[in-house]
N, C-alpha and C positions, 0 to 999 in steps of 0.2 A: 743310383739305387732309389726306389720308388719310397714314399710314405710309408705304405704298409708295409716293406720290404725288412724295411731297419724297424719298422715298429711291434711286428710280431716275429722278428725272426727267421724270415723267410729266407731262401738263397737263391733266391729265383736268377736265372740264367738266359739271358735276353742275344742271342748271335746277330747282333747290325753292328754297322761301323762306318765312321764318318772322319774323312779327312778334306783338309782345306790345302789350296796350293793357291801362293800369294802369285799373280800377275805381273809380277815388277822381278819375280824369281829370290834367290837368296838375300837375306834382309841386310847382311855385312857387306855384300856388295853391291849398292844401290847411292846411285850417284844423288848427288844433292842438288835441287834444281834451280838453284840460284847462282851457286857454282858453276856446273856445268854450262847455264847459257852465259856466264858473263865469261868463260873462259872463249867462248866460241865466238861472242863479241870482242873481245877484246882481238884475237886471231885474225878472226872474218875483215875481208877487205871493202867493207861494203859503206857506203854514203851515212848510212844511217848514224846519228851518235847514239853511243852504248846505254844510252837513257832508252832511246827510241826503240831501239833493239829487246834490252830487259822487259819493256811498256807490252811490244807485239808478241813477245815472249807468253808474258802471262796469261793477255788476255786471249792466246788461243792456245795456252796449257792443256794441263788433264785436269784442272781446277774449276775452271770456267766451265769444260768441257762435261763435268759431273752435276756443276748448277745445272746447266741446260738442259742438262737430261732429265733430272725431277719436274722442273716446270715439264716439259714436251710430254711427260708421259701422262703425268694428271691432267693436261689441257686436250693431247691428243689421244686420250683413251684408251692408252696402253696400260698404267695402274689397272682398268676395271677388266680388262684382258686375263690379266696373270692373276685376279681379287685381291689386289693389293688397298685398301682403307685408309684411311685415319684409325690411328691408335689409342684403345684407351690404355690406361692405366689400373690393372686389377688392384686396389688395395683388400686385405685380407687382416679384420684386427681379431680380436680376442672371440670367439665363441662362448656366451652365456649359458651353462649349463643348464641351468635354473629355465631357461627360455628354451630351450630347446629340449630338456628333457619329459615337458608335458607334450609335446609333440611326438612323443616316440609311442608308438603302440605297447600299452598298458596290460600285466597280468594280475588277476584277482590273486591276492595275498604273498604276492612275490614284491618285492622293491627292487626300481631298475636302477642299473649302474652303470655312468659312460665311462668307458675306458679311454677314447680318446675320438677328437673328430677334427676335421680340415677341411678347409674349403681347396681346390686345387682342378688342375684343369683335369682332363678324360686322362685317365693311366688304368687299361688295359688289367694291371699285373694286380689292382683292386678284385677284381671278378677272379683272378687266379689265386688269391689267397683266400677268398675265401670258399670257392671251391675246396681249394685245400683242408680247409678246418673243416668242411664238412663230410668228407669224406677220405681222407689219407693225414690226419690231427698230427699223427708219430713222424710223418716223413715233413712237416714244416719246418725243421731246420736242416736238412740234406739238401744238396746241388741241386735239383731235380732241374730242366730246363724245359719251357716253352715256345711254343711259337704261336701267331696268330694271323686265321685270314682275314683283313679286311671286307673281302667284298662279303663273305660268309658267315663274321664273327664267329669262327668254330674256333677254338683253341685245344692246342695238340699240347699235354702235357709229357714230359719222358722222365720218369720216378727213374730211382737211383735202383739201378739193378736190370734196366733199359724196360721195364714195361710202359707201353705205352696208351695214354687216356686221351677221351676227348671230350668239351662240352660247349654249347653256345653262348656267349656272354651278350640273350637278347637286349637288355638294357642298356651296353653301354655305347654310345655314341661320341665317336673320334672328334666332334666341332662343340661337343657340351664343355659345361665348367659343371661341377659338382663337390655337394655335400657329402664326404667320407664321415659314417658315422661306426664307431667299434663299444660295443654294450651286451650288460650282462642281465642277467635278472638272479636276485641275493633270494635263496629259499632260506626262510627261518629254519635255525635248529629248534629240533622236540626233542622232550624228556621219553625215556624207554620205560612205560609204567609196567612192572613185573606183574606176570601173573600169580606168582604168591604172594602169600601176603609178606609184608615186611616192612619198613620204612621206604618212603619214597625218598627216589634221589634228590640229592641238593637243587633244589629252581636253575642256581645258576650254571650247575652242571650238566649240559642236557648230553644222552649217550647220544644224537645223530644230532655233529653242530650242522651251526649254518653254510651255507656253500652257494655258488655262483653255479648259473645254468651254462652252457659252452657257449659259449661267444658268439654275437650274434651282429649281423652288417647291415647296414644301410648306404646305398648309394643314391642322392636325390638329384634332379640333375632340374639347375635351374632352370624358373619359368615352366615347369609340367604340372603346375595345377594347386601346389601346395603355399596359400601365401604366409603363411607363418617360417615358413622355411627357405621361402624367397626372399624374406625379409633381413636373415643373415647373410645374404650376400650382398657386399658391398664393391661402388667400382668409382673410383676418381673422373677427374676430366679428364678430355683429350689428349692425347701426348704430342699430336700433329701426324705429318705424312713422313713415312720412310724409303729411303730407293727403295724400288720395285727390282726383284730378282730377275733374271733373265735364263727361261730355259733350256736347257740343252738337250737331257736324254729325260726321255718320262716315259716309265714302266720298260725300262732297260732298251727303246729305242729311240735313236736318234729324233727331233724334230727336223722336216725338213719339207720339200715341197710337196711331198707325198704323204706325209704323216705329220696331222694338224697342222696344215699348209696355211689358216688363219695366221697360229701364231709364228707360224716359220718368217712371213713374211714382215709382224712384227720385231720380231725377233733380231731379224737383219739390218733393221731401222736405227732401233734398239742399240745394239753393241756398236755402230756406225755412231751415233748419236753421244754415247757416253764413254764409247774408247777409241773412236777415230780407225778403229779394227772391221778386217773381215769379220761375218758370221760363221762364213761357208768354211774359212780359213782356220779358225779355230776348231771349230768341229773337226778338219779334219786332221791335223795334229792330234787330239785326241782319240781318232780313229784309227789313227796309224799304229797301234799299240795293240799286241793283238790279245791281251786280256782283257779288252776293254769291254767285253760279255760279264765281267763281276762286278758292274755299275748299274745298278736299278734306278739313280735318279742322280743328277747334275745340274748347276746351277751357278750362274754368275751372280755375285752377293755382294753388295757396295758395305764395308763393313771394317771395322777395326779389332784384331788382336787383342786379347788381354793383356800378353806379355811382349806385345810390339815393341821395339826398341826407340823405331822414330819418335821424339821428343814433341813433335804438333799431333802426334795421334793419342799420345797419354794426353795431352791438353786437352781435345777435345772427349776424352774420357771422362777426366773430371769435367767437364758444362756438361756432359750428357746428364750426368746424375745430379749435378744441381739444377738444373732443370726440370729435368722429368719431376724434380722430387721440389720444385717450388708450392708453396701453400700446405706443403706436407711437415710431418715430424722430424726436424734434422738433429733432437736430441739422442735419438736411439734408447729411450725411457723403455717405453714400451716392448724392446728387447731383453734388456736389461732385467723387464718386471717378469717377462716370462722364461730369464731364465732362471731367475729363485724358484717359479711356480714349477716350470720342468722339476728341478731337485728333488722338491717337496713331493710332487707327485711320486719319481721313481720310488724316493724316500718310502713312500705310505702304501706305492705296491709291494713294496720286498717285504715289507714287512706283514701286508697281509696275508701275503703268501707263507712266509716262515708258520706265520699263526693256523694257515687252513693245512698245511701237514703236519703241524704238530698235535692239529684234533684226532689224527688217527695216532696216538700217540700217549697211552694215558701216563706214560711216565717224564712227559714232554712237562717242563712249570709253564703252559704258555696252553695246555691242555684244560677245557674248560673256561676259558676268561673272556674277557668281551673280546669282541673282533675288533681288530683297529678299523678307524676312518679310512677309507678308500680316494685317495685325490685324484680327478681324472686328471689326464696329461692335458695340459692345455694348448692350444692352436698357437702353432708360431707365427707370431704378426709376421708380415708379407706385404711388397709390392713386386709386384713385374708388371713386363712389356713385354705383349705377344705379338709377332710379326709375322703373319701366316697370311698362307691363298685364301681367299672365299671360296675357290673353288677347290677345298681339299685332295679330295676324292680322286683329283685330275692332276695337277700340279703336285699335290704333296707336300706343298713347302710351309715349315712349320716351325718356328725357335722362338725360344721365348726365354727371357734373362731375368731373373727374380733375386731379389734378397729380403732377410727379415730387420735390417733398421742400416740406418746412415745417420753419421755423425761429423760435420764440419768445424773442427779448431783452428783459431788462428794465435800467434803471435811473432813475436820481435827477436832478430840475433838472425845468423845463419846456422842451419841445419846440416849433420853432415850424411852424405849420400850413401847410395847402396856400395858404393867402393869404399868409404872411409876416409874421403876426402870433403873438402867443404863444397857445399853446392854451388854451382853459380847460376848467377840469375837466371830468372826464366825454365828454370830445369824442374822435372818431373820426372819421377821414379817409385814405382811399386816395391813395397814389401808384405811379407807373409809375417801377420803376429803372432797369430796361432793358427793351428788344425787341428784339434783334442779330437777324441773321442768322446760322448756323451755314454753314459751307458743307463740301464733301465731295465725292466722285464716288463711281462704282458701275461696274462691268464690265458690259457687257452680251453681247457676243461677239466673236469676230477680224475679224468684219466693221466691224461700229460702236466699239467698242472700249469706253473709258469714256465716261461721261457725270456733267457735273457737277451735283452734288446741294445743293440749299441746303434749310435749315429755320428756322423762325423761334423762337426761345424768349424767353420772357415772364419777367420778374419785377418781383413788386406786392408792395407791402407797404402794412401796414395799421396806421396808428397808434393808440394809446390814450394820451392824459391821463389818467392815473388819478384824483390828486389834482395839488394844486399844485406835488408835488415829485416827482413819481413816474408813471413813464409805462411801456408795455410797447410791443412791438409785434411783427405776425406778417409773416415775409418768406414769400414763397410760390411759387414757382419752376412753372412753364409749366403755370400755370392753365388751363382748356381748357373749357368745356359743348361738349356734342355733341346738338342737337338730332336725334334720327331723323326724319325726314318719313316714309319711306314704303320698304318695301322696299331698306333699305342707302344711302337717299340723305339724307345728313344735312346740316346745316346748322353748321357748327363758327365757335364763336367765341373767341377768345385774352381773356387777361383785358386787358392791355393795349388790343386793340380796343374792348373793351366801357368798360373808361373814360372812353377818348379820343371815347367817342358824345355825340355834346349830346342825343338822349333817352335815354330808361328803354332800356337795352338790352335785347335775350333772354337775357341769359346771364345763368340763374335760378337760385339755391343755393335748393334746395325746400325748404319748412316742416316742420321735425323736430318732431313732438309732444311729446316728452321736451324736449327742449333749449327749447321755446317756453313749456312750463308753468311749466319752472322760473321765466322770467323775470319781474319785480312786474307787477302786474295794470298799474300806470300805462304801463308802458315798452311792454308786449304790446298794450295796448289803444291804442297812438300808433300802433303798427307794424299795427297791422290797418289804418289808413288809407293802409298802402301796399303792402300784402303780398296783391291778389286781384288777378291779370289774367285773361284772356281770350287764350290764344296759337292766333292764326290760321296754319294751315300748309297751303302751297299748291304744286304740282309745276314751275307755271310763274313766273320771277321778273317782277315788276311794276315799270314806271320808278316808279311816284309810288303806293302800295300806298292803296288803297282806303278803311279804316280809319283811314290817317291825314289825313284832308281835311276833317277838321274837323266832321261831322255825327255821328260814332259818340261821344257826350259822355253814357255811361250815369251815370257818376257816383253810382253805387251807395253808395258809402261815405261820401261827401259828404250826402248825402242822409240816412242814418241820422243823421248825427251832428247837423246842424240838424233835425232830425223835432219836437223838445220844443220849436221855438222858431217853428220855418214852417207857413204855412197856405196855402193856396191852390195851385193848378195851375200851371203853365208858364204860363200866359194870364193869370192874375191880376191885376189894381189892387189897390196900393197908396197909401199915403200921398203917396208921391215918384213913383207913375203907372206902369206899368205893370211886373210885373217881366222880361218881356222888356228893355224900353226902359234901367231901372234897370241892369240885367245888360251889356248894349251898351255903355252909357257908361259900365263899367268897366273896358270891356276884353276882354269874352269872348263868343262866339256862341251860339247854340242853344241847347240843354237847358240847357248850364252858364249861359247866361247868365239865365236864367228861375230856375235856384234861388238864383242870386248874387242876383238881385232879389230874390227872394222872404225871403233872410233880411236885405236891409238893411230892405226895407221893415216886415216882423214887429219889427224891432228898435226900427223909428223908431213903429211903431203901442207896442209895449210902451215906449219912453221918455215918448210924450206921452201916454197912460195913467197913467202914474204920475206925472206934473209935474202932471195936471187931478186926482186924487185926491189929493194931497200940499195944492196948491193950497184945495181946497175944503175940506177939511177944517180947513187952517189960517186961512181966512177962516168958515165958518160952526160950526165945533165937531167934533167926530169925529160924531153923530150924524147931524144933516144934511147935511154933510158929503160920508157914505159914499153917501149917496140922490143926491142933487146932482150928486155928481161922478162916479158910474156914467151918469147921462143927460147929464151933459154929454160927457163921454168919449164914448158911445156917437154922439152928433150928430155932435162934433167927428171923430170917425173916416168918419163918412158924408159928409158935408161933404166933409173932406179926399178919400179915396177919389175922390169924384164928380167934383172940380174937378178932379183929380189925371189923371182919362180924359176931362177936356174939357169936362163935361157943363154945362149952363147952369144959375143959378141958381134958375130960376122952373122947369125940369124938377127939380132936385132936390127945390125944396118938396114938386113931386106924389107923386115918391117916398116922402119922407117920409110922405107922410099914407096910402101904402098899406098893408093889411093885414098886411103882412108887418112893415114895419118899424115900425107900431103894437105889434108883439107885442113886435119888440125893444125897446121904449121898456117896456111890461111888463115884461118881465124884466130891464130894467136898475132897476127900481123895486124888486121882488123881489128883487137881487142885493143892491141897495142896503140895504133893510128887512134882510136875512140879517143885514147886515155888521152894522146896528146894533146886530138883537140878540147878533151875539156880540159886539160891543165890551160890552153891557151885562154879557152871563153872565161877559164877562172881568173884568170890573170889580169883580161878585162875590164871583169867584175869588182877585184881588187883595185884597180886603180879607179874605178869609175863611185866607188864605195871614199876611195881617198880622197877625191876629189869632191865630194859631196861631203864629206865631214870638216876639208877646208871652208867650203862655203857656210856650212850651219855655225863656222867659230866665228868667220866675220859676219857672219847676219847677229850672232847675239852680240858682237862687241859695238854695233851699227844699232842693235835696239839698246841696248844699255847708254851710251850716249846720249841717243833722244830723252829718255826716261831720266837721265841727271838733267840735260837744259830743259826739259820741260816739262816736267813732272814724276812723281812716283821714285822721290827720292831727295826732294832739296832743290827741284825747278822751278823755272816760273809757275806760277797760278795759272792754270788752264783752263779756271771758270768761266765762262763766256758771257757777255751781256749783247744779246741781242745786237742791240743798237750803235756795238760799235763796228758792226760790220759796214755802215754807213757814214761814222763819225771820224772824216779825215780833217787831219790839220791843217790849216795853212803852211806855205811853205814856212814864214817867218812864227811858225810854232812850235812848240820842241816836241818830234815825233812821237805820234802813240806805240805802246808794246804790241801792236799787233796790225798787218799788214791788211790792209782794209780796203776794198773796194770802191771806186769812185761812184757818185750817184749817175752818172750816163751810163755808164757800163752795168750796174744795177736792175736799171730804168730798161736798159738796151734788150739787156737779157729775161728780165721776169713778162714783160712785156711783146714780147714775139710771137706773129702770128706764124700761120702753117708755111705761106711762103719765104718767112726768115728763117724757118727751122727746115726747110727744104733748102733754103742756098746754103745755110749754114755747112748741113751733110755733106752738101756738094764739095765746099771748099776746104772740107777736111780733107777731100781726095785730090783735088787738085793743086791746095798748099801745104799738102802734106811735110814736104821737107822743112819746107818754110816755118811751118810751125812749129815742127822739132826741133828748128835749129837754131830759133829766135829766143833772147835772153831779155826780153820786153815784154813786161806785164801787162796785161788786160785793160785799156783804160789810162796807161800810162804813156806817156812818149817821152 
């Protein structure tokens, strides 16, 4: 419900509707992706250790997979394609009456009165109310419902009783932010001076009191001209860049090579790029559905749930908002202060109202007396984050997530959860603290007088386990998504609503590229298995919405993550027979039930793979063994398969013996021969490994030695002096410590010219043996 909806009373009836359908399919049945690849490694027969495995895992997840895609689109030009930006931050504080009311067009001897103003983006249903006031004042609190053209700005009103009105709402523009302003003008009461003579009446009883003019609007729409009025609009820093949506149907037809063939071929890049998926393929899944004429606009939306269940997607809930909302206010003051100011306002309207009917009233005690003080409603502080096309008009796409204050508390001890159990670490869980009612009235004119105004405000909080003694958590006061459909007519959801849904709601906190990279590859790459939908938006609302009936089971995400473990199609035999059939008796239908099949049967063909290789190895040797148990495996999986679709035993032989599955018997022979010989080269390897780590023991117990007699531990002194490589003893002297060179040999060697250092060469080759095999020193005899 719009501002002015809840604030004059209106019941305006808006026919769009917007549903979301999560990628990955039902959220209770969504494998967990750390699980799932270590179960496939641990299985999987393959080289790689289960480190290696986990490592190649990641790093071509849906996690990595979604990074990639933000850079690629802002570097290659698809962000400015769809008018995807950098995001600011609208903050929205207090509106100065005082400042703003000399701005308001002035009447001689009237005194103006604001009822109430907002700053807030383009809403359509602003121009519908006060049409209304201006012309049908009695029917503002009936159903009445509207529609609106965009390209025409004509808006079709249908009054209660089915007449039908129409007028242009020239001013309002679908890409503006504007000044909502709602004010009166107060006519002084005059005394009723008699034409006879007599005593005049009491001063302070005048026979026509004072009264308010009927209600009068301003819509200013910033930056057109007025800067005193551009000056109340206030807007934060950047928020950064968000994924870029990906489109599918715009103005109820498909994109495709014929229809906006630019973006089609984006497009194809696109979903390639950030879900490893057909384009053409998913289109037509959704094509195959043949109400799919009640879709006016479609869209792939990198985004997270409100009341998502996955525990790394509340995680990155909470960094969004402490984020978005760093340098800002995280005491929630400012909420807090306007919500006394709200009370006191409703407070000082009911009451001026009690006082303006009881002046027609001379036996009213309230008849005659001053008029109470008038409190305008005050502006509820506000930030959001708008995430829309630049190019509206075309795209359409438009959401924007606002609240009016946050509040972060921490302390010590464990918390206990939304079950009533103790948290454990790491865990995050939404709850609902309140959803009241606000209530209030609004003047409308002397004829209808007031009318009473309710609104609803939400507050959620979001808890954090930190560790086992330490917990944090964010209160967050009248959380709000505002889905746009189409030309001003949106679809608005409360956080409180979006909790209290048993599915994946629409109320979408979008995928911030900054705040998602930071998060570890593990946590990001879990949250890809919940963070892609598809939101279908459509102008007429549906009892029982199309998409959800059980056939739309694209299962995108599910599907990558068993990719290294599944084989076969929708239609497949397995071990356990068919993976439809396998899928069924788990529990789920269609698509999902053929990949459900599909991975317990891959699972149960890789268990008894490995139990007939384990087996046969340990009855015949590793060598035949690996032969043996690759044909027997291979039979036994045909075998099983066959039986498994019905097939009789005496058709299976035939099969067996055809050409095809002779070749498999080949190459399980071939796979088998492979395996021997690398068990042999391992084998090899092994002894060639052992034998080198005998050597490396005697090489260190060969340097350890030297290093006792001769240093570097308690050896000789291995300081050298020069001079005693010359200074030998006589023989009748007691030898020196160190084996010294005689001075011929000295003399022989420093002194050689080119022809002694050419014989020398020589005779290295010619006394080669000789030399190696003489135990007589240089110089010595």
């Amino acid at each position: 419900m719009s501002f002015w909806s809840w604030l004059f009373g209106t019941d305006t009836t808006i026919n769009v509707a917007s549903t979301v359908y999560n990628l990955a399919g039902d959220e209770t049945k969504r494998p967990n992706f750390l699980d799932t690849t270590m179960l496939g490694a641990v299985l999987s027969d393959s080289d790689l250790s289960i480190c290696e495995q986990l490592n190649s895992a990641y790093l071509s997840g849906p996690g990595i997979q979604i990074r990639n895609f933000a850079s690629w689109a802002r570097v290659y030009g698809y962000d400015a394609l769809v008018g995807i930006s950098a995001t600011p931050i609208a903050l929205t504080s207090a509106i100065d009456v005082t400042v703003l009311g000399p701005l308001l067009p002035a009447v001689t001897g009237q005194t103006l009165v604001i009822q109430a103003s907002q700053i807030g983006m383009a809403d359509y249903t602003f121009w519908v109310t006060q049409f209304m006031f201006e012309n049908y004042p009695t029917q503002l609190d009936t159903a009445f419902t509207c529609d609106f053209n965009a390209a025409t700005k004509l808006v079709t009103i249908t009054l209660v009783g089915g007449t039908v009105v129409t007028f242009t709402a020239t001013t309002y523009d679908p890409a503006g932010q504007f000044l909502y302003v709602a004010y009166n003008y107060e006519i002084p009461g005059t005394p009723d001076i008699p034409a006879t003579v007599g005593p005049p009446p009491t001063a302070d009883i005048p026979a026509v009191p004072a009264t308010w003019t009927q209600t009068t609007y301003m819509a200013y729409q910033k930056g057109t001209g007025n800067a005193g009025l551009d000056a109340l609009f206030t807007t934060t820093s950047d928020a950064g860049y968000f994924m870029p949506y990906i489109p599918m149907i715009v103005k109820k037809t498909f994109i495709s090579s014929t229809y906006m063939p630019d973006v089609y071929t984006q497009c194809v890049a696109a979903t390639r790029k950030a879900l490893g998926a057909s384009y053409d393929d998913l289109v037509a899944k959704v094509t195959a559905n043949p109400n799919v004429g009640d879709i006016d606009y479609a869209y792939i939306v990198f985004a997270v749930s409100l009341n998502v269940l996955e525990n790394d997607c509340r995680n990155y809930i909470y960094q969004f908002f402490l984020d978005i909302m760093t340098g800002l206010d995280l005491s929630s003051t400012a909420f807090a202060t306007w919500q006394t100011e709200w009370a006191a306002a409703a407070a000082s309207m009911t009451a001026w109202a009690t006082w303006q009917v009881a002046q027609s009233n001379t036996a009213s005690p309230l008849y005659g007396t001053t008029a109470p003080v008038v409190i305008p409603y005050p502006a509820s502080p506000g930030y959001s984050v708008n995430v829309a096309s630049a190019t509206d008009a075309v795209m359409n796409y438009n959401m924007t997530v606002s609240w009016s204050g946050l509040n972060e508390t921490t302390g010590t001890g464990q918390l206990t959860n939304i079950l009533g159990v103790p948290a454990s670490t790491g865990e995050f869980w939404f709850q609902t603290v309140s959803n009241v009612m606000v209530n209030g009235s609004a003047w409308v004119n002397a004829t209808v007088g007031a009318l009473p105004t309710t609104q609803t405000r939400s507050h959620v909080r979001l808890n954090w386990q930190v560790d086992t003694n330490n917990w944090r958590c964010l209160d967050i006061y009248d959380l709000t998504h505002t889905n746009l459909i189409y030309g001003g007519q949106a679809v608005v959801t409360l956080a409180a609503d979006a909790l209290a849904d048993a599915a994946e709601s629409g109320f979408l906190i979008p995928l911030n590229e900054e705040i998602y990279a930071r998060m570890s590859l593990v946590n990001s790459t879990q949250m890809a298995t919940a963070c892609c939908f598809i939101i279908f938006n459509q102008y007429t609302v549906t009892t029982t919405p199309w998409w959800d009936a059980g056939w739309f089971q694209i299962l995108l995400i599910l599907g990558g993550i068993v990719l290294s473990v599944v084989t076969g199609g929708a239609g497949a035999i397995g071990l356990l027979g068919s993976n439809i059939a396998v899928g069924t008796a788990l529990g789920l239908t269609g698509v999902a039930a053929a990949i459900l099949g599909a991975v317990v049967n891959a699972l149960a063909a890789i268990v008894l793979m490995q139990i007939i290789q384990i087996g046969a190895k340990a009855i015949l040797g590793p060598e035949l063994g690996a032969i043996f148990g690759a044909i027997i495996g291979l039979v036994a999986m045909q075998i099983g398969t066959a039986l498994a679709s019905g097939m009789s035993p005496a058709t299976l032989m035939n099969m067996m013996l055809q050409p095809a599955n002779i070749l498999k018997l080949t190459e399980a022979v071939g796979n088998g021969f492979a395996q021997v010989m690398q068990y042999n080269a391992l084998q090899i390897e092994n002894s060639t490994q052992t034998m080198l780590d005998q050597y490396n023991a005697a090489d260190a117990q060969v340097e350890a030695q030297y290093a006792l007699m001769f240093g570097a531990g308690g050896g000789a002194d291995l300081s050298i002096n020069p001079l005693s490589l010359i200074d030998v003893p006589l023989p009748n002297v007691t030898p020196s410590p160190f084996l010294a060179e005689t001075p011929t040999s000295f003399f022989s060697r420093t002194l050689m010219v080119g022809s002694d250092v050419c014989d020398l060469s020589m005779g290295l080759v010619t006394d080669y043996c000789n030399l190696n095999t003489s135990t007589t020193l240089p110089g010595l005899t």
